[in-house]
Biopython code that builds the backbone (N, CA, C, O; Angstrom):
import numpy as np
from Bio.PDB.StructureBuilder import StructureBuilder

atoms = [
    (1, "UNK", "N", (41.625, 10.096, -15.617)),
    (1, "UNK", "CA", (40.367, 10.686, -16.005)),
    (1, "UNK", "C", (39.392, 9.613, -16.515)),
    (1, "UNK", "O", (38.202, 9.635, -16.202)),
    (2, "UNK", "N", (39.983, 8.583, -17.385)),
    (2, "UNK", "CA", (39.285, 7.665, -17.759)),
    (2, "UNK", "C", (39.041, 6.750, -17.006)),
    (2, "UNK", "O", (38.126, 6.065, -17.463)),
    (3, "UNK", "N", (39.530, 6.283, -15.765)),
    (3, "UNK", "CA", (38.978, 5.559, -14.355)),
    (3, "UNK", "C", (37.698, 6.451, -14.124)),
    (3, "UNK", "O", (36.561, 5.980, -14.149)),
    (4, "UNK", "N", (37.940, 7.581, -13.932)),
    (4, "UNK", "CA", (37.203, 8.453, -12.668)),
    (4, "UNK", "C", (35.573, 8.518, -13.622)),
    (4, "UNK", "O", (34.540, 8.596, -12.957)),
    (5, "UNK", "N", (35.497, 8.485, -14.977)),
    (5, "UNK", "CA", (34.560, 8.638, -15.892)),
    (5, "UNK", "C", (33.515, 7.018, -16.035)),
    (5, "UNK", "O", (32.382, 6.817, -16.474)),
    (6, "UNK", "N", (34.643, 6.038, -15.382)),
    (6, "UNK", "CA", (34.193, 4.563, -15.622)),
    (6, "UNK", "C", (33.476, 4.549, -13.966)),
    (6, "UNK", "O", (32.298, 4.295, -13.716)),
    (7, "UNK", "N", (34.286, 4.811, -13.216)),
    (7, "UNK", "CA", (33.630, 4.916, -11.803)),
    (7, "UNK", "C", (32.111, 5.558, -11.672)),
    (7, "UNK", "O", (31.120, 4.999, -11.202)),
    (8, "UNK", "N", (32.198, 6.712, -12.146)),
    (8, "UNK", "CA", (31.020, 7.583, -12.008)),
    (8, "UNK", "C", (29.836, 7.153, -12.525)),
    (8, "UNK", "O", (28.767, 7.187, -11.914)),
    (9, "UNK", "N", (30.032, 6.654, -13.896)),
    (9, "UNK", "CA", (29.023, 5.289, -14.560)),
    (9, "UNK", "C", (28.560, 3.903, -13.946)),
    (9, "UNK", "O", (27.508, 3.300, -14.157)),
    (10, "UNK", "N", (29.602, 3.568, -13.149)),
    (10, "UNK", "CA", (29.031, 2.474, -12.443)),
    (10, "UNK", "C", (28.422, 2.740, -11.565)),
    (10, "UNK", "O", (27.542, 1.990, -11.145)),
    (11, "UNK", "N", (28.784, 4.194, -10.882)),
    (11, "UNK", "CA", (27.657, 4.507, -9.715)),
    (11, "UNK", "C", (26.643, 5.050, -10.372)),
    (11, "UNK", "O", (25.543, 4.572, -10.094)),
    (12, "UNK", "N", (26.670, 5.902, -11.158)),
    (12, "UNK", "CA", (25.408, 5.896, -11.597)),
    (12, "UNK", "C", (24.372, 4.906, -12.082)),
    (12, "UNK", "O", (23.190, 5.003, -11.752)),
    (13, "UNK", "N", (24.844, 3.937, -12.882)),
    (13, "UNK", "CA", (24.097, 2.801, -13.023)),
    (13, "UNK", "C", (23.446, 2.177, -11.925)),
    (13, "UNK", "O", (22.257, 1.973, -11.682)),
    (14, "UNK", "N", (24.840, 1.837, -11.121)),
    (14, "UNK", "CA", (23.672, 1.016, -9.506)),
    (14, "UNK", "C", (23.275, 2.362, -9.082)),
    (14, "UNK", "O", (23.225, 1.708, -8.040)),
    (15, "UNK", "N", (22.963, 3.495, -8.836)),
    (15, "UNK", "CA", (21.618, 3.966, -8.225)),
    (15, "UNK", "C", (20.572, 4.249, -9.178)),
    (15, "UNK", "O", (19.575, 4.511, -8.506)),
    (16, "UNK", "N", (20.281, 4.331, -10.479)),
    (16, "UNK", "CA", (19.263, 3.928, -11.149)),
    (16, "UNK", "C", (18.745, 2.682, -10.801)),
    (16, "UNK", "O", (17.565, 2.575, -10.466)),
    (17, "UNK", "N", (19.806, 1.345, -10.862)),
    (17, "UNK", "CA", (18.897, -0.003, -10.610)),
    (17, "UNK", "C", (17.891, 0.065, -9.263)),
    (17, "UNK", "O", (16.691, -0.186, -9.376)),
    (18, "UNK", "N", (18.613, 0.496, -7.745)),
    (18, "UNK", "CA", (18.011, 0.622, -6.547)),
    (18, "UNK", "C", (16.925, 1.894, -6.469)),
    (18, "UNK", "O", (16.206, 2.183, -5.512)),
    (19, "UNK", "N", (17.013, 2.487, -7.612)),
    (19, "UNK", "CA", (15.941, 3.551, -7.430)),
    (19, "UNK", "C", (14.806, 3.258, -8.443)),
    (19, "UNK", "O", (13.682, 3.714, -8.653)),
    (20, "UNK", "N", (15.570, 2.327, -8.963)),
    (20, "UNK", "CA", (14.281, 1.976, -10.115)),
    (20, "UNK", "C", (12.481, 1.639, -9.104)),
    (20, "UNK", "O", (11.458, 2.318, -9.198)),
    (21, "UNK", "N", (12.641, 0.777, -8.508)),
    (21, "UNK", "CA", (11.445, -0.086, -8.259)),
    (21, "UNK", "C", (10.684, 1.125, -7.592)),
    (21, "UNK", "O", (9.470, 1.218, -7.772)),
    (22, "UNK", "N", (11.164, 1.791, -7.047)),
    (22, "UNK", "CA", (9.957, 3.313, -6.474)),
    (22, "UNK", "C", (8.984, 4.283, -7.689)),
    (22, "UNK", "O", (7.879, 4.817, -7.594)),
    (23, "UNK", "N", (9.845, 4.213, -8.660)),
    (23, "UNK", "CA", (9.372, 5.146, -9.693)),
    (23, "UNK", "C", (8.859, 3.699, -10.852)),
    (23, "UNK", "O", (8.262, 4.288, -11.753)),
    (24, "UNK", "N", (8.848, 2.957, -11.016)),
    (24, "UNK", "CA", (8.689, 1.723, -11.911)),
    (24, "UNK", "C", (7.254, 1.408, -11.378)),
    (24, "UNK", "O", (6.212, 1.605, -12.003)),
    (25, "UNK", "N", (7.395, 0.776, -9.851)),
    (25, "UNK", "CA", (6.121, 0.353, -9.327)),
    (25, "UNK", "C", (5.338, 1.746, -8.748)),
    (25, "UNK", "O", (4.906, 1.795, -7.596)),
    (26, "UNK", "N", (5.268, 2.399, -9.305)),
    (26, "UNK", "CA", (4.364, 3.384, -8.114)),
    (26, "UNK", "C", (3.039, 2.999, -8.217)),
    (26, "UNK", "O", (2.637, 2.495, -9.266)),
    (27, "UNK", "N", (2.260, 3.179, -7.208)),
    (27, "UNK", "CA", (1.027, 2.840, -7.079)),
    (27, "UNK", "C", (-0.071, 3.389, -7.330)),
    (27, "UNK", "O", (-0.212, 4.604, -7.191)),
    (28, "UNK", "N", (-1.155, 2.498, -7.793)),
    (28, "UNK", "CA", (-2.162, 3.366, -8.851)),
    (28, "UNK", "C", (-3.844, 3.311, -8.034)),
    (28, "UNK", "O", (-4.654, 2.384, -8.032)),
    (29, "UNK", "N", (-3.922, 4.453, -7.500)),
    (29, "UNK", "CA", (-4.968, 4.392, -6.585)),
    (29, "UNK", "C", (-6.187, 4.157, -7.516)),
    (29, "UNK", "O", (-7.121, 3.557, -6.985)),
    (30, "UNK", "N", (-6.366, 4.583, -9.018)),
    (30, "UNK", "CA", (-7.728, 4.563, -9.240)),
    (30, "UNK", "C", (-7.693, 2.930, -9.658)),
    (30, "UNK", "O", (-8.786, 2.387, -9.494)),
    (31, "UNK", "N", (-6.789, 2.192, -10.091)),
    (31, "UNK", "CA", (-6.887, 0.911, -9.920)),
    (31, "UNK", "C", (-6.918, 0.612, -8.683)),
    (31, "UNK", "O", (-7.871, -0.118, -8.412)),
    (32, "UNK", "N", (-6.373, 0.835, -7.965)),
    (32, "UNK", "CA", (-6.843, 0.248, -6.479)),
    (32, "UNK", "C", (-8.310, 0.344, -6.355)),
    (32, "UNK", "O", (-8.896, -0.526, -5.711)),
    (33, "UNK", "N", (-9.011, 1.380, -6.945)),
    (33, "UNK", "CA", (-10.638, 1.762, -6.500)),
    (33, "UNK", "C", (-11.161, 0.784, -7.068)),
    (33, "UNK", "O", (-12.270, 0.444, -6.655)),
    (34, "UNK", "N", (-10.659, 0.164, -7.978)),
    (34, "UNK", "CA", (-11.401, -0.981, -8.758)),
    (34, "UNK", "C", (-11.194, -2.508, -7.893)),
    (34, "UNK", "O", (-11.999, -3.439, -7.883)),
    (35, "UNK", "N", (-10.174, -2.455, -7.352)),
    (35, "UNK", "CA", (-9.669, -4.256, -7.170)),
    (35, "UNK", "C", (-10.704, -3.544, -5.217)),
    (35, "UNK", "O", (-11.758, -4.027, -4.805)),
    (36, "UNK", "N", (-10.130, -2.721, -4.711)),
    (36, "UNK", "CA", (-10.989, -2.308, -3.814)),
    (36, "UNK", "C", (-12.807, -3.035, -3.874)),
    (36, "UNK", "O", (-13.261, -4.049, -3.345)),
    (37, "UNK", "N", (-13.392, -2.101, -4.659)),
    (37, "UNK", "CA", (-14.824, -2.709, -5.133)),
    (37, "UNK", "C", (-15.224, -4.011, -5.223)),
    (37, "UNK", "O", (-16.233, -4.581, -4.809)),
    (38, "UNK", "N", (-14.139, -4.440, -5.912)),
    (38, "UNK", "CA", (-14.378, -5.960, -6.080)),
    (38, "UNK", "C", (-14.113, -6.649, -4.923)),
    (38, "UNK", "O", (-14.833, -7.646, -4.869)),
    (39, "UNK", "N", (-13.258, -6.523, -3.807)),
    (39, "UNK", "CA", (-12.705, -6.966, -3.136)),
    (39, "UNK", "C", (-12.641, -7.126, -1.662)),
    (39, "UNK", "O", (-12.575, -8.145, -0.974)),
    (40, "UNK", "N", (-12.685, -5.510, -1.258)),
    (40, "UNK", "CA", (-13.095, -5.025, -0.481)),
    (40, "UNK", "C", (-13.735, -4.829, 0.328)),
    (40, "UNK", "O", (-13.656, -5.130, 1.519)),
    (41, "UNK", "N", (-14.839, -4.007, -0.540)),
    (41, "UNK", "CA", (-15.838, -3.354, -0.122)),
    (41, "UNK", "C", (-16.916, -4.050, 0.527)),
    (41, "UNK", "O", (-17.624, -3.568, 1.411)),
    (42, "UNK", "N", (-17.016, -5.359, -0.015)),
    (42, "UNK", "CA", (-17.998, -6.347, 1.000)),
    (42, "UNK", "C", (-17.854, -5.871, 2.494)),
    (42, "UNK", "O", (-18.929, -5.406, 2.873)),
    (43, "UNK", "N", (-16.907, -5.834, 3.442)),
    (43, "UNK", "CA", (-16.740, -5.991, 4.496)),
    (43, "UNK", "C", (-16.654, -4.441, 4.942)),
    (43, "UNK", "O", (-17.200, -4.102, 5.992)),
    (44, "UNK", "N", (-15.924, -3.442, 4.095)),
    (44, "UNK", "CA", (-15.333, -2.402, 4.089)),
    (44, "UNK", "C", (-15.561, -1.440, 2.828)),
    (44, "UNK", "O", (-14.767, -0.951, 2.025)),
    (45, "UNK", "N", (-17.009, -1.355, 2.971)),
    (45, "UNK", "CA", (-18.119, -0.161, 2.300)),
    (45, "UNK", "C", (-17.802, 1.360, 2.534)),
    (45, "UNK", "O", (-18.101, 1.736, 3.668)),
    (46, "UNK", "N", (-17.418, 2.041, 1.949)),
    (46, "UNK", "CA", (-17.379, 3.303, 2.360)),
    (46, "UNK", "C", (-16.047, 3.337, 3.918)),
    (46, "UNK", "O", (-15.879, 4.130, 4.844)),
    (47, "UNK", "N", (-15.497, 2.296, 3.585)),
    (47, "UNK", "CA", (-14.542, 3.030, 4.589)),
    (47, "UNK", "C", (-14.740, 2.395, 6.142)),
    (47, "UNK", "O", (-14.141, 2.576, 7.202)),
    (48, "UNK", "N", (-15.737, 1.668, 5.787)),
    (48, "UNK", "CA", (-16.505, 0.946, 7.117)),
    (48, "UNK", "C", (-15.918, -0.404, 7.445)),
    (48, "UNK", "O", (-15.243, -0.966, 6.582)),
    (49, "UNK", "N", (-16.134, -1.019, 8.714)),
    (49, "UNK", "CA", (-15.996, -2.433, 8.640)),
    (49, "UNK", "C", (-17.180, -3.133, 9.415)),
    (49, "UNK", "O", (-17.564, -2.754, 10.521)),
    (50, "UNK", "N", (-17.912, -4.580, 8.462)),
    (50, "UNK", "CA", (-19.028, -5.204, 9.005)),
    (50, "UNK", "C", (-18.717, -6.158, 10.351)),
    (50, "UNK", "O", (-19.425, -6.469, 11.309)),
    (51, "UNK", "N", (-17.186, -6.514, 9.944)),
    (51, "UNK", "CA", (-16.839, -7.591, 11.102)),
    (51, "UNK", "C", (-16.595, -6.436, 12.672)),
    (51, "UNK", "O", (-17.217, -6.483, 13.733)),
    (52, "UNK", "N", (-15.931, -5.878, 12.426)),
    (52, "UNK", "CA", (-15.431, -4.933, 13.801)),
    (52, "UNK", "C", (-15.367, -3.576, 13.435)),
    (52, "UNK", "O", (-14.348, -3.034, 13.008)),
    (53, "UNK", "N", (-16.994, -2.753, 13.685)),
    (53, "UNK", "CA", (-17.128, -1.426, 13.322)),
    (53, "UNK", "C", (-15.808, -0.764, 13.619)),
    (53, "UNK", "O", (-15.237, -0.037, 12.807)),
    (54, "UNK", "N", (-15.251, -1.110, 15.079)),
    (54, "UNK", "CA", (-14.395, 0.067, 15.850)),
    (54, "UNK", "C", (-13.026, -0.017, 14.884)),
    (54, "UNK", "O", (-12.240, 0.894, 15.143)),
    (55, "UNK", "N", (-12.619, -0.849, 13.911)),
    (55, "UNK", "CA", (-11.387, -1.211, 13.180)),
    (55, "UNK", "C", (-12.052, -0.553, 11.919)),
    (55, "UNK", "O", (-12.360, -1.529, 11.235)),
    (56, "UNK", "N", (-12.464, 0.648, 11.200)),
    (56, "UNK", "CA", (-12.893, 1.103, 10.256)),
    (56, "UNK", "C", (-11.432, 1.653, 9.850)),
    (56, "UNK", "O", (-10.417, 1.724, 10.544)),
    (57, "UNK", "N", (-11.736, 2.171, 7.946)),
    (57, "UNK", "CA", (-10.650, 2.575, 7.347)),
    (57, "UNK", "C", (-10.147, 3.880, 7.286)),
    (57, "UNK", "O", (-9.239, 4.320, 6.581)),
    (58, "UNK", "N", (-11.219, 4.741, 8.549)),
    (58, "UNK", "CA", (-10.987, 5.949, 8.688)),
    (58, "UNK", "C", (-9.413, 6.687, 9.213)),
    (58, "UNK", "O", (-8.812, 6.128, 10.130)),
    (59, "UNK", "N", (-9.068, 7.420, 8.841)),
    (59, "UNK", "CA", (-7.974, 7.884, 9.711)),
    (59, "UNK", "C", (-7.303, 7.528, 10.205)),
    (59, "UNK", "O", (-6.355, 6.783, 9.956)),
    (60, "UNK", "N", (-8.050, 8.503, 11.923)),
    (60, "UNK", "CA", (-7.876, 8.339, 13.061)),
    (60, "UNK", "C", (-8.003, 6.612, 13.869)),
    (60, "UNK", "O", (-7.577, 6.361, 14.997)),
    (61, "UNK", "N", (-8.729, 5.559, 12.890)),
    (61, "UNK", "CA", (-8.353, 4.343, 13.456)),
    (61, "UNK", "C", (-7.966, 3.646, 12.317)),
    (61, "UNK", "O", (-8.225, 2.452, 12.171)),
    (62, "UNK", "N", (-7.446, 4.219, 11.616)),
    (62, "UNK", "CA", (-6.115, 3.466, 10.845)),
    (62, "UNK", "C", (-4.982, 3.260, 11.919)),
    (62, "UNK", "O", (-4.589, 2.187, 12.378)),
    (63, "UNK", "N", (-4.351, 5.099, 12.350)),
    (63, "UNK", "CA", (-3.651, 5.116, 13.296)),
    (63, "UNK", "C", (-3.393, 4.509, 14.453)),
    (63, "UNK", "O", (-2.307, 4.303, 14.996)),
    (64, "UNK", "N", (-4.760, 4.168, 14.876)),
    (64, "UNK", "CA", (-4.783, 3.008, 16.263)),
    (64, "UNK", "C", (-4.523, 1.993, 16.071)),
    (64, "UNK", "O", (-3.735, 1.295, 16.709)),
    (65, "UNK", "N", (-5.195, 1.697, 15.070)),
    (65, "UNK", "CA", (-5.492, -0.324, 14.761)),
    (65, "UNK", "C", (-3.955, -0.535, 13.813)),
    (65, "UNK", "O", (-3.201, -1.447, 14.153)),
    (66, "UNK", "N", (-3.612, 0.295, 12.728)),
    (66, "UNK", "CA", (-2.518, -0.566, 12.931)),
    (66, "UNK", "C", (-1.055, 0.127, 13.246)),
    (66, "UNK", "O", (-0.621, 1.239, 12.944)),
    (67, "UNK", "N", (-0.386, -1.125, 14.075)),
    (67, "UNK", "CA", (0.267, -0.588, 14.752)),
    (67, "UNK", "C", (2.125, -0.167, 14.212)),
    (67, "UNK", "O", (3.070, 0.025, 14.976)),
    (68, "UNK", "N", (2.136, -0.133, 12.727)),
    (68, "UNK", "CA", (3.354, 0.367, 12.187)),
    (68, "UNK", "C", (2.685, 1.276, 11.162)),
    (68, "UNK", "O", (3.329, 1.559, 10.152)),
    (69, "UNK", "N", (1.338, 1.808, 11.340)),
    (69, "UNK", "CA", (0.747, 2.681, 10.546)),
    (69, "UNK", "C", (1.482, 4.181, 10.244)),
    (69, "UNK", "O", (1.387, 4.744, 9.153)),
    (70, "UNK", "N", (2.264, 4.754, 11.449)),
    (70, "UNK", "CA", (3.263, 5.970, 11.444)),
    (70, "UNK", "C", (4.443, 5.862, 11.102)),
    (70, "UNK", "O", (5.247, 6.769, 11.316)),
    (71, "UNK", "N", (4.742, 4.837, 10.562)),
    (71, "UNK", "CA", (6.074, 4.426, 9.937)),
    (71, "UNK", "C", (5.783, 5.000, 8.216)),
    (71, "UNK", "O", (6.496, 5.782, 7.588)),
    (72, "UNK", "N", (4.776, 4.465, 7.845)),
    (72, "UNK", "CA", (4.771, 4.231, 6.188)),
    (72, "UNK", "C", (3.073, 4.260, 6.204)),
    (72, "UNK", "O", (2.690, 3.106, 6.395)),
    (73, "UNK", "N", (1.919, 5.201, 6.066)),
    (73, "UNK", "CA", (0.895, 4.955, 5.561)),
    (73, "UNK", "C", (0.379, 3.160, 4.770)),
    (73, "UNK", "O", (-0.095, 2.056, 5.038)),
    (74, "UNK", "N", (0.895, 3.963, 3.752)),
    (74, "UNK", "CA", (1.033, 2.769, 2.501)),
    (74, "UNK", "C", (1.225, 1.312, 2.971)),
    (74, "UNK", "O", (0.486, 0.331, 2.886)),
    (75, "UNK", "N", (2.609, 1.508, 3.560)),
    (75, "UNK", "CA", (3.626, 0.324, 3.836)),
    (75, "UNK", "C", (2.369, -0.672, 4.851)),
    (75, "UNK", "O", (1.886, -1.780, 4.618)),
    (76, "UNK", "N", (2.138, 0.313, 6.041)),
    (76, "UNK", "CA", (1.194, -0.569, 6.918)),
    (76, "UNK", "C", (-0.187, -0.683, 6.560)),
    (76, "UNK", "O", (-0.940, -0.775, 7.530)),
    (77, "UNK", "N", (-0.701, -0.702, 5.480)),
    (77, "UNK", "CA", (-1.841, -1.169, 4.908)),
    (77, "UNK", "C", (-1.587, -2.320, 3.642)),
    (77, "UNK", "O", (-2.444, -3.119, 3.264)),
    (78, "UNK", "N", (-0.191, -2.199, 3.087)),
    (78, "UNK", "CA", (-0.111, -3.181, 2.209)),
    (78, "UNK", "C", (0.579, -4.345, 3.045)),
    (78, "UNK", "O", (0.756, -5.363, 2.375)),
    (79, "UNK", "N", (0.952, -4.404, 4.195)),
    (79, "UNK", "CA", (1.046, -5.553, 5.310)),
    (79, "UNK", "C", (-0.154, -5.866, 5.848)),
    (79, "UNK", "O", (-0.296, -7.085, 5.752)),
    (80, "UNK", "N", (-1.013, -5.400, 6.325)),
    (80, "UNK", "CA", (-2.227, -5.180, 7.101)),
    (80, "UNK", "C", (-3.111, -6.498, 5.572)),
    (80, "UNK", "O", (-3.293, -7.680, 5.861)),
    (81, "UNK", "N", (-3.340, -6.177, 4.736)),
    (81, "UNK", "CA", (-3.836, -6.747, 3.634)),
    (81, "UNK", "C", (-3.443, -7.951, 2.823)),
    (81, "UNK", "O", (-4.224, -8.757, 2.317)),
    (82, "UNK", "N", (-1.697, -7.974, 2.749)),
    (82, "UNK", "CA", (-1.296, -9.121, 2.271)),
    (82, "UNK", "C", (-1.070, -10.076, 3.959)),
    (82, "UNK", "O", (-1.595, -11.179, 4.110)),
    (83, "UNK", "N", (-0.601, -9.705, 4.579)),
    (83, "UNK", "CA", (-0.796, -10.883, 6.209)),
    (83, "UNK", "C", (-1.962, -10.897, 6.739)),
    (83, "UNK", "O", (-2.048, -11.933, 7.398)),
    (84, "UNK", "N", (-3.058, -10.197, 6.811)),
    (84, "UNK", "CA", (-4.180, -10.378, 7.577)),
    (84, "UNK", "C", (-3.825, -10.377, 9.245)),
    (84, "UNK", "O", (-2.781, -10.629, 9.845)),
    (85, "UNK", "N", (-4.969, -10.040, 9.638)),
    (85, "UNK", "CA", (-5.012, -9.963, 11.003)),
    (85, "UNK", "C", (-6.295, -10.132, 12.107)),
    (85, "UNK", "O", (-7.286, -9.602, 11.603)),
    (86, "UNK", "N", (-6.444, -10.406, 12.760)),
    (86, "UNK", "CA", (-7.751, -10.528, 13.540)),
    (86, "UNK", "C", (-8.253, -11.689, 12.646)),
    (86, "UNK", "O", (-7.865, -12.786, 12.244)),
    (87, "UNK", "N", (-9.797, -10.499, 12.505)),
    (87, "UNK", "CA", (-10.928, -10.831, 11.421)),
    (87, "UNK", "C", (-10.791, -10.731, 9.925)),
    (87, "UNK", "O", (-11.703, -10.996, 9.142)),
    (88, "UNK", "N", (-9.376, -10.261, 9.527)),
    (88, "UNK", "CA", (-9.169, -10.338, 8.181)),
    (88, "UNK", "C", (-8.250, -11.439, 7.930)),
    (88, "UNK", "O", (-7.278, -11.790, 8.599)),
    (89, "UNK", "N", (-8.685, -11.888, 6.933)),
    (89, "UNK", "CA", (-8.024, -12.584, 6.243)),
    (89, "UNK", "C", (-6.698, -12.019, 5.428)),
    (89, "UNK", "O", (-6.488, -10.809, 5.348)),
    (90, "UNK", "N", (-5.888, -12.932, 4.874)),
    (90, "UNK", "CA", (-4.387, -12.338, 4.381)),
    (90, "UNK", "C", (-5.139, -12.761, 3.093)),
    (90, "UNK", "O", (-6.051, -13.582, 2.986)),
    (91, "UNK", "N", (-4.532, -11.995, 2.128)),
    (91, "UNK", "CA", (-5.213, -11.428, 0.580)),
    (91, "UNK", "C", (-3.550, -11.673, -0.104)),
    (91, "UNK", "O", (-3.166, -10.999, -1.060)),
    (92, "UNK", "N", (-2.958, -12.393, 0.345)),
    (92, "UNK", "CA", (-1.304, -12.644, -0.762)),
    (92, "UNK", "C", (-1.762, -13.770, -1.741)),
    (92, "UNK", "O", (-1.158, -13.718, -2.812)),
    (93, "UNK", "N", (-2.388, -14.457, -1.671)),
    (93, "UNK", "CA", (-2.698, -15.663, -2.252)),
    (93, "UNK", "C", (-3.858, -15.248, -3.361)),
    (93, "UNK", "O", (-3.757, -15.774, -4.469)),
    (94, "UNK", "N", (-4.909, -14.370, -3.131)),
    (94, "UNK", "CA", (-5.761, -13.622, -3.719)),
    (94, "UNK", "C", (-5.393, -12.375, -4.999)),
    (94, "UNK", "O", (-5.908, -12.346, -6.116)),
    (95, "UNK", "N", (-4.427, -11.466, -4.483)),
    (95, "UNK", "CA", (-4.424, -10.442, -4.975)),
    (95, "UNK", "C", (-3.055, -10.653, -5.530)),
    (95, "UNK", "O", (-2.655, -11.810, -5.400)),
    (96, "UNK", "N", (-2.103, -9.688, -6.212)),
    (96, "UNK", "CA", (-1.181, -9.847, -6.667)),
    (96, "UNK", "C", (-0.693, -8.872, -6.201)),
    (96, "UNK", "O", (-1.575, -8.068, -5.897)),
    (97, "UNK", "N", (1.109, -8.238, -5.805)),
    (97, "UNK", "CA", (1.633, -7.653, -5.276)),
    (97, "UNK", "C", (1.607, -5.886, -5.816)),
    (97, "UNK", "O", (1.923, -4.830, -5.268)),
    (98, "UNK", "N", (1.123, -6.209, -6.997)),
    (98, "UNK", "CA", (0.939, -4.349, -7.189)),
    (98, "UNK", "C", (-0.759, -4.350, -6.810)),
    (98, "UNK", "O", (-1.043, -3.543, -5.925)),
    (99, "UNK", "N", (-2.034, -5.232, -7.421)),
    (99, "UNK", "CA", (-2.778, -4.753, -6.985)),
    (99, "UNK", "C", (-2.960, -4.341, -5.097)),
    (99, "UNK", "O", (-3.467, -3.334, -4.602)),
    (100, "UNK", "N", (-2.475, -5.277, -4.552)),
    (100, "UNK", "CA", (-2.413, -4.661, -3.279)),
    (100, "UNK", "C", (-1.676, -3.472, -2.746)),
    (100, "UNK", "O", (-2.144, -3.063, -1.684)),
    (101, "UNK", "N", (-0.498, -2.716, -3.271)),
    (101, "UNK", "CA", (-0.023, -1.823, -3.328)),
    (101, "UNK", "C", (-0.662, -0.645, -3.839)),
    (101, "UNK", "O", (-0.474, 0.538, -3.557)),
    (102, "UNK", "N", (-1.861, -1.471, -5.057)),
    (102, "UNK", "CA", (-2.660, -0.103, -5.408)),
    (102, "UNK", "C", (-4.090, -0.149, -4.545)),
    (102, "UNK", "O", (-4.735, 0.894, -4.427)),
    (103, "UNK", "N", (-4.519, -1.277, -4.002)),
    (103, "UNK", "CA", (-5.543, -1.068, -3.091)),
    (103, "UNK", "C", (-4.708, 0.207, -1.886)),
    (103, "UNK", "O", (-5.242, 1.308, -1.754)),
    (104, "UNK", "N", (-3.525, -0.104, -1.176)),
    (104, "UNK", "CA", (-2.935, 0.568, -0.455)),
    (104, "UNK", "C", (-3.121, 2.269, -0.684)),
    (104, "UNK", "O", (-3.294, 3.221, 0.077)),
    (105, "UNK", "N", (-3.030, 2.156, -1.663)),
    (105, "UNK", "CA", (-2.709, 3.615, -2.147)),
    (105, "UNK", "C", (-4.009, 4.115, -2.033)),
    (105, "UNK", "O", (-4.049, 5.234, -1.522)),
    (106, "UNK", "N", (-5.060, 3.642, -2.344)),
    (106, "UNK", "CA", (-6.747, 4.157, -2.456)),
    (106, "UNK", "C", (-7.089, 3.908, -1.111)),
    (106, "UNK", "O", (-7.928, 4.726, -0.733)),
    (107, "UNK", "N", (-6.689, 2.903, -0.034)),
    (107, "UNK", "CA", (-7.122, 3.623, 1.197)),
    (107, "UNK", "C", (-6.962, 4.377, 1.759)),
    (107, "UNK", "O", (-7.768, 4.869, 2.548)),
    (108, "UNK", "N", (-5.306, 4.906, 1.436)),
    (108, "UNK", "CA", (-4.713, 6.383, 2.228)),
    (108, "UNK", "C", (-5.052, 7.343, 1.313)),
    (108, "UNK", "O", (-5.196, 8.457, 1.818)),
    (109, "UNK", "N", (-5.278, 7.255, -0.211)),
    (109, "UNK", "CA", (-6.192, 8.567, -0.458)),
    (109, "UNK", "C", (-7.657, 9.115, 0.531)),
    (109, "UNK", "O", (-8.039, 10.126, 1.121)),
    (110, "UNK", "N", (-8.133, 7.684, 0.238)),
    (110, "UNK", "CA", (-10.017, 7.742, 0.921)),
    (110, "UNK", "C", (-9.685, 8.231, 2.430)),
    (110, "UNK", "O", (-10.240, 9.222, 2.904)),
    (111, "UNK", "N", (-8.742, 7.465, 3.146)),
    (111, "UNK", "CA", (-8.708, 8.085, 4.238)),
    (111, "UNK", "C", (-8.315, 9.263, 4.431)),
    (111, "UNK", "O", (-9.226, 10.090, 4.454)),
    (112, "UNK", "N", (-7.324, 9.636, 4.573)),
    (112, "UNK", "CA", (-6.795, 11.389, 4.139)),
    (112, "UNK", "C", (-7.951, 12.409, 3.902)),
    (112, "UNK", "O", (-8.214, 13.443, 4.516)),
    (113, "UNK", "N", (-8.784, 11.614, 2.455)),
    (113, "UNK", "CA", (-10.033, 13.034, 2.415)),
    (113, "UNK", "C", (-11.145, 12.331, 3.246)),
    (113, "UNK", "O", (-12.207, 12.919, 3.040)),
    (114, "UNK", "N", (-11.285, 11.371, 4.041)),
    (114, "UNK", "CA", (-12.592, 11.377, 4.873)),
    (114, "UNK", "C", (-13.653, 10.363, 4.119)),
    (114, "UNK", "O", (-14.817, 10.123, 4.438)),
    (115, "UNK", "N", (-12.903, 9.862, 3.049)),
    (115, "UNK", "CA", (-13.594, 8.761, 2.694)),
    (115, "UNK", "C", (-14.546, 9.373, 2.137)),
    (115, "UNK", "O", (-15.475, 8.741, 1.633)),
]
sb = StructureBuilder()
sb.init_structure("model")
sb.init_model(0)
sb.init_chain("A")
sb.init_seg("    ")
for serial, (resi, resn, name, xyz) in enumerate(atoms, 1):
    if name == "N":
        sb.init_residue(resn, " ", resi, " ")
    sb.init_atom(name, np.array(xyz, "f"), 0.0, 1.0, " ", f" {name:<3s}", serial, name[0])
structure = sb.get_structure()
């Protein structure tokens, strides 16, 4: 009984540790609206883009343009942002790994309601 009580604790412990970082880091869109503004929005005003209109942050060409976007919302905008692509520049060196996770999060809000 006293194995089976020591066992159950150790599993419980390691799935708290591996479940920690989802609920620890979650992402904070109205900070994202801020590092967004600052950051952003130059190029990508309202959801727009100055370099390549047709690559805007809308939706329907989120879905097109990037191309692991149906995997993970989130996931393929906080790649899309920290690697850069095309006409964007990679923002890892710039931003820090939660603010880009919380920019992430405020584009798939904005997009979702239509910006």
């Amino acid at each position: 009984m006293l194995l089976m009580r020591r066992l159950l604790s150790a599993l419980l412990a390691i799935t708290v540790c591996f479940a920690a970082p989802s609920w620890v880091m979650a992402a904070d869109s109205a900070h994202g609206g801020q590092v967004f503004s600052s950051t952003c929005a130059a190029c990508h005003a309202g959801g727009g883009n100055i370099v390549d209109p047709a690559k805007t942050l809308q939706k329907a060409a989120l879905e097109a343009t990037l191309s692991n976007y149906g995997s993970g919302h989130e996931e393929a905008i906080v790649a899309q942002v920290t690697n850069g692509k095309g006409g964007m520049p990679s923002f890892a060196d710039v931003l820090s790994a939660a603010d880009i996770a919380d920019v992430a999060a405020y584009v798939e809000a904005q997009a979702s309601s239509g910006w």
